[in-house]
Structure formats: structure tokens, C-alpha cells
N, C-alpha and C positions, 0 to 999 in steps of 0.2 A: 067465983072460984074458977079458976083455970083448969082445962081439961086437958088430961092425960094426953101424951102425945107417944100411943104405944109401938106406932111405928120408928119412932125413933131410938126408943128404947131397944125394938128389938134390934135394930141394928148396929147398936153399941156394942149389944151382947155379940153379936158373929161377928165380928170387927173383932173384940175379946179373943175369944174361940177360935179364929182363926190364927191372932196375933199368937196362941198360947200351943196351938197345931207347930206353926212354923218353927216355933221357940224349941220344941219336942223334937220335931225331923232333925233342926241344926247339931241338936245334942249326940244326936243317934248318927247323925252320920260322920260328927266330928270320933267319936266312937266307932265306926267302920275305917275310918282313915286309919287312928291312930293303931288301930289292930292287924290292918294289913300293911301298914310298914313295920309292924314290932315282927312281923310274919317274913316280908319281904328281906329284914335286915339278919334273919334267922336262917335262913335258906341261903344268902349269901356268904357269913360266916364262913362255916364248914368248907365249902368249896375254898376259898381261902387260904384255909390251916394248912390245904393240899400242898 
């Protein structure tokens, strides 16, 4: 019978976890983007109307 090879496993998993980290930051900063242009194009607006 073949024996576990736990070090490999474990590094699948933080390989995962990391993968699933990065996935989270991109989402959240694509959300800071999209909010400071809805912010940026609001602020410029008004000045405008002037």
C-alpha cells in the first residue's frame, strides 16, 4: 500500500488558498475601482452643469 504523501497535499491546499485569496482581493479591488469612478464621475458632473 502506498503511503501518503502529506506534504504534497499540504501544498495543494495553500496553492488553493492562496489561489482563492487572490480571487477575493481582485474582486474587492475591482469594487474600489468601479466605486471611485461612479465617485469621480459625480464630482465632475455638477461642476459641468455650471
Amino acid at each position: 500500500m502506498a503511503k501518503p504523501n502529506y506534504s504534497f497535499e499540504k501544498r495543494q491546499r495553500e496553492i488553493a488558498k492562496k489561489k482563492q485569496q487572490e480571487e477575493k482581493d481582485a474582486r474587492k479591488r475591482e469594487e474600489r475601482e468601479a466605486a471611485r469612478a461612479a465617485s469621480d464621475n459625480a464630482a465632475k458632473k455638477p461642476a459641468s452643469d455650471q
